[in-house]
N, C-alpha and C positions, 0 to 999 in steps of 0.2 A: 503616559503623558500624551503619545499620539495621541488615543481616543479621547481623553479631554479635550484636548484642543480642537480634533475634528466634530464633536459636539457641540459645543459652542460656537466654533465656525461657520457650522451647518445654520442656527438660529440666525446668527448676523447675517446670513446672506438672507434672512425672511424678512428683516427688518424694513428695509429698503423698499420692500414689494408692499409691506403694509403702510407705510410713510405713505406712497404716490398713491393707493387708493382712498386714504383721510383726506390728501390735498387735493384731489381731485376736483372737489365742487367748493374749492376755499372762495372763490372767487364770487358765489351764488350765495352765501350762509354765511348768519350772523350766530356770535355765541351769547348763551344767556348761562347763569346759575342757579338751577334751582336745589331744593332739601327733597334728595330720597329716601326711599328704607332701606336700612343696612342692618348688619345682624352676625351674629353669629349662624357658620355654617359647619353641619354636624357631617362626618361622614364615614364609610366604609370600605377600604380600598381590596376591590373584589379578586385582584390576581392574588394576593397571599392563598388566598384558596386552591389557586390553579397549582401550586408552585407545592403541593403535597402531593399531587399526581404524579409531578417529574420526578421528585426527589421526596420519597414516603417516610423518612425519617426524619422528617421536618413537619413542628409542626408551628404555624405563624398568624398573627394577626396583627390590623395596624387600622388604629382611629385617625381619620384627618381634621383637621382644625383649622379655620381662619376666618378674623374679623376683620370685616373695611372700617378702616379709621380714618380716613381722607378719598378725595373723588379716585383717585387709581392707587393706592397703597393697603395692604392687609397683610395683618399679623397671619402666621402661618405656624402650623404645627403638626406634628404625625405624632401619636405613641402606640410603642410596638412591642408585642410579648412574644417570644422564640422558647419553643421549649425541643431539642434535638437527642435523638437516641438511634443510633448506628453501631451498627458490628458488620466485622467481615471478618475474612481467616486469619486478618493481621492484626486489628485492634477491636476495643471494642469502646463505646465515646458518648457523655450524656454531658449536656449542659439545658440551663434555662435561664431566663432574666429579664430584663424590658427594657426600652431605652424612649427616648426624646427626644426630639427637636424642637428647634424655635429660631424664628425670623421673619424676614418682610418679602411680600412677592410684590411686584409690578406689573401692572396692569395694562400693557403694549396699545391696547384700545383706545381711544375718543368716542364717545358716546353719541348717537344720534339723537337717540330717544332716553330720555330718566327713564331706564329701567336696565338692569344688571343682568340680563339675559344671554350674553355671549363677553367671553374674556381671555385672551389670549396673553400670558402670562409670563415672568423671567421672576427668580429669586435665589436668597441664599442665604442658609441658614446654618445653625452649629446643634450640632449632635451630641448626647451623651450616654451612655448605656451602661449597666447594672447587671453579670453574668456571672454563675459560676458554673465551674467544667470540671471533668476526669476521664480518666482513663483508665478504669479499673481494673484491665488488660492489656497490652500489646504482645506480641510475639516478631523476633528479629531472627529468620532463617538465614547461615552461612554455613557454606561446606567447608571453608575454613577456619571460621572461631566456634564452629556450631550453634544449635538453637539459642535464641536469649527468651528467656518471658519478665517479665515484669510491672507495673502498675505507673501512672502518676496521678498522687491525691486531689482532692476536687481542691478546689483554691478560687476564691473571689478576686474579679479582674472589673477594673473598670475602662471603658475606652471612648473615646472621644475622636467630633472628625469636624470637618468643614463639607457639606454641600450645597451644592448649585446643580438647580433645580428649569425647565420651561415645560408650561402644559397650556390646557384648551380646558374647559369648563363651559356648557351650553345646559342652558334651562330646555328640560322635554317637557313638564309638566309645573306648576304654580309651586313655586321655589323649590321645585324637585331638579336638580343638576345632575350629567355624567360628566366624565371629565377624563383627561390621560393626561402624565406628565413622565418625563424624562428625568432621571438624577443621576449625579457623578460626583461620589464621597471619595473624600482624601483623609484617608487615617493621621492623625495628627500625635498620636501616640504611636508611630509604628515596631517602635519596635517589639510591642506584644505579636506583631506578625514573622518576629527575626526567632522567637524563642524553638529552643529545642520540640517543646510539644507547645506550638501553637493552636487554636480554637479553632473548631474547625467553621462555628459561626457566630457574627456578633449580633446580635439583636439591633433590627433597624439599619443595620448596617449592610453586611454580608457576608463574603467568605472572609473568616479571622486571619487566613494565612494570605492576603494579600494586602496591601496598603492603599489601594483604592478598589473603587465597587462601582459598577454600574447598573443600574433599575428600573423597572417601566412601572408605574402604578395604571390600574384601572379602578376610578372607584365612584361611585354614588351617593349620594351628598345632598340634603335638606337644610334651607338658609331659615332663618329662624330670625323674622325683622323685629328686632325691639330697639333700634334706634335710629337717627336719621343722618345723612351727610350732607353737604356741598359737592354738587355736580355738575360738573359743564357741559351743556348739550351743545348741537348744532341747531337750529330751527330754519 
């Protein structure tokens, strides 16, 4: 709960710093509305790659997704494929599955110019994931009950969460976007994380044996305009 809260605390205090540079030239500039191109934006979040180096019994991938549907609001989405296999002297552990998101980000910006070029962002959205896992081994060493060995069978799990989500998105190239966000997932099922042989991960999620997760995405991302909105510039 600390780091939640000092996550979002952190954001709130950015808030403020971006308010007085919008107001700044309020006094100089009038606002007009005009219709720009919006679209869907396709993308690929490049740390699941990183995240095989650290931990090589993982293997992951995750699409990103969001359409503007008004001048600072966009549908938002991730889907994500975890396939994990691990052994060591004490067990040995295979799951796969994919999961989902869906919700709305907020657009922290005012726009100077009609054009979607830079966006500094807050959202939250709800999670669902699709997994199954085993244990086709463990081993329990005591020098007083002695050795135990035994298995737990694969078994479909489904799990569910709430996130809240802030990132940056900047155009480097003609609707080509990088981008990094921030996320802190609350299992909302938790008690699949209380059970005797919990997961050891949830697809889109993260570690199965905790109730919340913390995330960095870095990803790369192409907008795709096929249709237009209402935008309010400054001029």
């Amino acid at each position: 709960m600390k780091r939640i809260l000092s996550f979002f605390f952190s954001a709130l205090l950015a808030l403020p710093a971006i308010t007085r540079a919008q107001s700044a030239k309020k006094d100089s500039v009038r606002e007009v509305t005009v219709a720009v191109p919006a679209g869907i934006s396709l993308g690929v979040d490049l740390s699941r790659f990183a995240i095989r180096y650290f931990q090589p019994y993982r293997t992951d991938a995750t699409i990103n997704l969001d359409a503007r549907f008004m001048d600072r609001f966009y549908f938002a989405s991730d889907i994500s494929y975890n396939n994990t296999s691990h052994r060591d002297e004490n067990y040995r552990y295979r799951s796969s599955g994919m999961s989902a998101t869906l919700g709305v980000n907020y657009n922290f910006l005012k726009k100077n110019v009609p054009r979607e070029n830079f966006i500094i962002y807050g959202g939250l959205r709800y999670g669902l994931a699709f997994f199954n896992y085993e244990i086709p081994e463990y081993r329990i060493y005591s020098d007083y009950w002695g050795n135990v060995r035994g298995n737990f069978p694969s078994t479909s799990q489904l799990a569910h969460w709430m996130e809240m989500t802030v990132g940056i998105k900047v155009e480097v190239l003609k609707n080509f976007y990088l981008g990094w966000s921030l996320h802190e997932r609350i299992l909302l099922n938790g008690g699949l994380a209380k059970k005797d042989f919990p997961p050891l991960i949830i697809p889109g999620f993260g570690k199965g044996y905790k109730r919340s997760a913390f995330d960095v995405q870095y990803s790369v991302s192409y907008l795709f305009p096929i249709w237009k909105v209402k935008q309010v510039v400054r001029l």
